[in-house]
N, C-alpha and C positions, 0 to 999 in steps of 0.2 A: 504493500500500500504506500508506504513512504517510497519507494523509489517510483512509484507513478504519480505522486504528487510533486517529486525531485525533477521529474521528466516534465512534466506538465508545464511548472516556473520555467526551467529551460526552456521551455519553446514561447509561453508567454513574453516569458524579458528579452527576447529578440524582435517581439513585434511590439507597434501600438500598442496592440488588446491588455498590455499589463496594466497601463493607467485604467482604460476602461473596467476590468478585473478589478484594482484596488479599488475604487471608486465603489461600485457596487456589494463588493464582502464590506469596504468600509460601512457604508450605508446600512446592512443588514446587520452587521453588529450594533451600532447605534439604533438601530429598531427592536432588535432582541432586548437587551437595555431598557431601552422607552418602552416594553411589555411587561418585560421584568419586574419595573418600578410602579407598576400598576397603571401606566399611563402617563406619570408626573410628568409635569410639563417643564419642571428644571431638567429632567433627561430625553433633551428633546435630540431625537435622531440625525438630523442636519448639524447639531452644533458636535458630537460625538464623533460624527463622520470627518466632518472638518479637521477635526482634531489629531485626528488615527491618521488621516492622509497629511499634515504637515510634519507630524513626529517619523511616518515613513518614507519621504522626500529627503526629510534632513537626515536620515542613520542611514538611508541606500544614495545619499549623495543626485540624487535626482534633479534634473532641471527643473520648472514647471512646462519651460518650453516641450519636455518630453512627455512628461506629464499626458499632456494639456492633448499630443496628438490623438491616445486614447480616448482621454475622458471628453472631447470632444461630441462623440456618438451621443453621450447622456445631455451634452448641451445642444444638440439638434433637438433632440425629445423637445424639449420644452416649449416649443414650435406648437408640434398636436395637443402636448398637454394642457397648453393656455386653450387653448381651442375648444378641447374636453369640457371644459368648467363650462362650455352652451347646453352641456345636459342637465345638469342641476338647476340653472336660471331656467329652463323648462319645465321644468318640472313643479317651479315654485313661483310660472311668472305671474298667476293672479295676486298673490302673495306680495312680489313686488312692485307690479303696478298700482293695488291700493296703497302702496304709501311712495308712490312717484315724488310727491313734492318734497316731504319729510329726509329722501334721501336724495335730491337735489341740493337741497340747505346743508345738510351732515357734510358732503363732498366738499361741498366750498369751503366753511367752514373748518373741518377738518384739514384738507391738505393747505388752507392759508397757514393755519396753528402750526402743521408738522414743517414749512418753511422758514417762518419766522423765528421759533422757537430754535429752528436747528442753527439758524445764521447766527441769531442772539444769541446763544450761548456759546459758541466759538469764537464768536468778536470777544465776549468777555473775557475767554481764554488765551488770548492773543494771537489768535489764528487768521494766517495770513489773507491776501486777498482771495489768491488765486484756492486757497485752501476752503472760503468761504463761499466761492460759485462752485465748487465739485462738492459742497455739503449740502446745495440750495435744494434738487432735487432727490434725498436721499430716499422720500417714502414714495417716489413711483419706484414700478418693478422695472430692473434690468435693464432689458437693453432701452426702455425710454427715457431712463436718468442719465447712460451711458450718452444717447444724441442729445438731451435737452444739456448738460455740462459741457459737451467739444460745441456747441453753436453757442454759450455765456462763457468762453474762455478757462470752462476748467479743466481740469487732467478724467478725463472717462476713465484710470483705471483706478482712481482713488474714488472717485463715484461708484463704481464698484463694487468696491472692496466697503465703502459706507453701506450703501445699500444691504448687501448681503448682512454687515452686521447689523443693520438699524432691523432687519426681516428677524434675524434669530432674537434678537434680546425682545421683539415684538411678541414671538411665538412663544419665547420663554416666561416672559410673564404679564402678558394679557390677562390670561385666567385669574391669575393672584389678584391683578390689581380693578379686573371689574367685578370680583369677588367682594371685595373689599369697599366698594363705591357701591354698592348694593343693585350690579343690572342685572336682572333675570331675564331679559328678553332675549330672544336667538335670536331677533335680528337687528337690534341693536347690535348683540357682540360682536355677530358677526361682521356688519357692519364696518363698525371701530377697528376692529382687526386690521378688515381689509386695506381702508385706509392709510392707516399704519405701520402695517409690515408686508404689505404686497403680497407674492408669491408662500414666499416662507406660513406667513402667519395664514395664508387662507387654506394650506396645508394641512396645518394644526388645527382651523373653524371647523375644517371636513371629517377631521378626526374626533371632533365630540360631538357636534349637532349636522346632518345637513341643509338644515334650513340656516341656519350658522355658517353655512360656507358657501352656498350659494347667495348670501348677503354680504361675503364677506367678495366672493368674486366680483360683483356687482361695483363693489368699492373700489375693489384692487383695479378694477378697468377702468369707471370713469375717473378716479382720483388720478390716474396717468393722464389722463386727457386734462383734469384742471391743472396738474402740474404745471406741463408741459404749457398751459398761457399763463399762468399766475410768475412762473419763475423768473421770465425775461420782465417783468413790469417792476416786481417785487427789486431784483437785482438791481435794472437802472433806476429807482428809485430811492433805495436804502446804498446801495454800492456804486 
């Protein structure tokens, strides 16, 4: 058995497919974990994964550039995946459509708050300009933060890399913290989520409620669209 698993590494670490490999055992150990733990949302499986894949980059000496050829495959997914999230809005759209206005106002509202709040607290921390337009759009998903920061002059891979963190610490303690503020509504949270931690967190809405993740999707979509006009006014504005 070990020397078909010794065989197996061998043929993987000569091609791509090893990133793609580690990517997905990573993942699956951080979901084992987040089962393990009953669900806990402090062992949330993206931030686990994360983890397992920088500590095995840096003790195998790994580029990300090499990385990145493999694990590539898993960032096409995310193409249909986004796409996916039209079956649960289906499924819940009377639901949605009775409260059309309610989350017209949320969306503004919310991603004005998740701008402001990100820029103003990095100015206070003495963060620099260029540091302050790649933070502007950090709660849309992905790749819309990535174009909204190269058209306001910031670095897209430091947008990024906020982004993905601003999703995990979303999906890690949302639950605590509208636990705490007392919302029972699934589609408030999910909502707020959405808003809030894009992809990551609507992940995690899908994982406790679906009516929760299909408002949490709903968010995650048009909050990239408010972004995306709220950020260039906001910037030349305040910056």
């Amino acid at each position: 058995m070990s020397d078909q698993l010794f065989q197996a590494w061998v043929y993987l670490a000569a091609t791509p497919l090893v990133g793609l490999t580690a990517t997905l055992l990573a993942y699956q150990i951080g979901y084992a974990v987040f089962l393990r733990a009953n669900r806990n949302p402090l062992a949330n499986p993206v931030l686990i994964a994360i983890a397992l894949l920088a500590v095995l980059l840096w003790i195998s000496d790994t580029s990300y550039q090499r990385y990145f050829e493999g694990a590539q495959f898993v960032h096409f997914l995310l193409g249909p995946a986004t796409v996916a999230l039209a079956v649960p809005l289906y499924r819940n759209f009377q639901t949605i459509r009775r409260t059309a206005f309610a989350i017209g106002a949320a969306i503004v509202v919310g991603s004005l708050v998740a701008i402001v709040t990100g820029i103003g607290t990095a100015w206070l921390l003495g963060a620099s300009r260029q540091t302050l337009l790649s933070l502007a759009p950090k709660s849309a998903t992905t790749p819309v933060a990535m174009g909204i920061s190269e058209q306001i002059g910031g670095l897209p891979s430091l947008t990024a890399a906020l982004v993905i963190l601003t999703g995990i610490i979303g999906a890690t303690f949302a639950t605590l913290l509208l636990n705490a503020a007392g919302i029972k509504d699934w589609r408030a949270r999910g909502l707020s989520v959405g808003i809030a931690a894009h992809g990551i967190g609507t992940a995690r809405a899908f994982q406790v409620n679906e009516v929760a993740g299909a408002f949490a999707g709903v968010g995650m979509g048009l909050s990239a669209l408010a972004t995306s006009l709220l950020v260039p006014a906001i910037v030349k504005l305040l910056l």
